[in-house]
N, C-alpha and C positions, 0 to 999 in steps of 0.2 A: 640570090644575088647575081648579078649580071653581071659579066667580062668586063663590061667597062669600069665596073664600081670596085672588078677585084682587083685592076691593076692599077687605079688611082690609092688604093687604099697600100698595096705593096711600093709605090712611090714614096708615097708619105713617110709608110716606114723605115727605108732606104734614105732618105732626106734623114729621117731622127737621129739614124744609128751613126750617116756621116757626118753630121752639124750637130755634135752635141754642144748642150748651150754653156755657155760660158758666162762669169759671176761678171759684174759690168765691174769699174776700177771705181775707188773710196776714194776721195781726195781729203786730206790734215788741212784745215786754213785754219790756223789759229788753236782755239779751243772747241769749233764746229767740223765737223763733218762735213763733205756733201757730194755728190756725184757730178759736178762742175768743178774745173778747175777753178781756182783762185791766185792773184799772183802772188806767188813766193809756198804754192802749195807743193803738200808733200803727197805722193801717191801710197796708198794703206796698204799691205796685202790681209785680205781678210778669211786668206784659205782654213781651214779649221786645222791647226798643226796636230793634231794627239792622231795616236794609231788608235785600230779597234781595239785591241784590248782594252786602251784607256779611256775610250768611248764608253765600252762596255761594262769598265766596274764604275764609271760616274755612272751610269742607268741603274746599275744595281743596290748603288749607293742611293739615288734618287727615291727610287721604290720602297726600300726599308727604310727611309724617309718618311713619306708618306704615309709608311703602316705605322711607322711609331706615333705621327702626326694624330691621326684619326684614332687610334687605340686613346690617344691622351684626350685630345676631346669626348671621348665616347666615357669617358671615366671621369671629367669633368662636369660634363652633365649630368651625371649619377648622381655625383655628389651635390648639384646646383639642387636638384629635384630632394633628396634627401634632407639636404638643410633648408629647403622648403618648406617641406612635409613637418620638420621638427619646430620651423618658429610660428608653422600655423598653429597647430597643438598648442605651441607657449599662448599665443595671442588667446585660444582659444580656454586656458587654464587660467588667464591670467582677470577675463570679463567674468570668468564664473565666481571666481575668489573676492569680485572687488564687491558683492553685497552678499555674505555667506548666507545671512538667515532670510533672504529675501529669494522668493519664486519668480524667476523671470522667464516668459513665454515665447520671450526671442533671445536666443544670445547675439545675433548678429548687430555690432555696431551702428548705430547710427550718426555718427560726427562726420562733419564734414571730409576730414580727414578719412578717416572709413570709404565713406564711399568715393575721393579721389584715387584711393590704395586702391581698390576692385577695381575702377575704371583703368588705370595704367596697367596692372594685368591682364587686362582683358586685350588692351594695346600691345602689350609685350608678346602673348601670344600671338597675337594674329601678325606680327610682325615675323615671329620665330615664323609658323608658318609659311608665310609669304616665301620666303628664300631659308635658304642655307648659309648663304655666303653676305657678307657686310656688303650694305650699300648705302650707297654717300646721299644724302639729299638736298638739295638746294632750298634756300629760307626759301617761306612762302613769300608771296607779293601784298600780303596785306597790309595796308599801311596804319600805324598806332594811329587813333584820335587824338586833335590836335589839344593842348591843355588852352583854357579859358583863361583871355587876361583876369586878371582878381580885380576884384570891383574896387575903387577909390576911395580915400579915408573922407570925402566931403560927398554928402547926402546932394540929391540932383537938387534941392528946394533952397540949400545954400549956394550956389554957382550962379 
């Protein structure tokens, strides 16, 4: 590094340490916020009033927050998976039982219903997948087809 880059860089520093930056002023107008005045506005002070201490047991408070959070979902999905597992068995007890003395070479369902049930799991998954966390989606653009006037009570050969 060269003298000249080390003593623009000791300026800067010296500029930091004398100009430290300051929080700009809040202005109340009404029920809005804003960093312009307004008339009949009140100015906000928005300094963070708590000392470290108090800082420091909301963080702490926060974090054991968080673990109880994720403990509780983590034991949620146990249970999601678990009573999964158990109504697939039901389904799965429930098609062998419905022809006892009959030999069937598929037990998997065939009704409509059936295969919309797999189809939305297979959605469900690939969605858990996708993300962790909820996200919002906006309707598609597709627009419904438009319904058919209904045809008239006089045949075209009377008119």
């Amino acid at each position: 590094m060269t003298q000249r880059h080390l003593r623009f860089l000791i300026f800067i520093a010296m500029c930091a340490a004398f100009f430290p930056a300051t929080a700009q002023t809040v202005y109340r107008c009404g029920s809005t916020y804003s960093q312009v005045p307004c008339p009949g506005a009140v100015a906000v002070d928005t300094r963070d009033v708590r000392t470290q201490q108090q800082k420091s047991e909301k963080d702490k408070a926060n974090e054991r927050n968080a673990a109880v959070a994720s403990a509780m979902e983590k034991k949620r999905l146990q249970e999601e998976a678990q009573a999964e597992k158990v109504h697939a068995a039901n389904r799965i007890d429930k098609s062998n039982a419905a022809a006892p003395g009959a030999k069937r070479a598929d037990t998997t369902p065939h009704t409509k219903d059936a295969k919309a049930e797999r189809a939305k799991k297979k959605k469900t998954k690939a969605q858990k997948k996708a993300s962790p966390y909820f996200t919002a989606n906006a309707p598609s653009d597709k627009k419904k087809p438009e319904a058919k006037p209904a045809p008239s009570a006089q045949s075209p050969a009377a008119q």
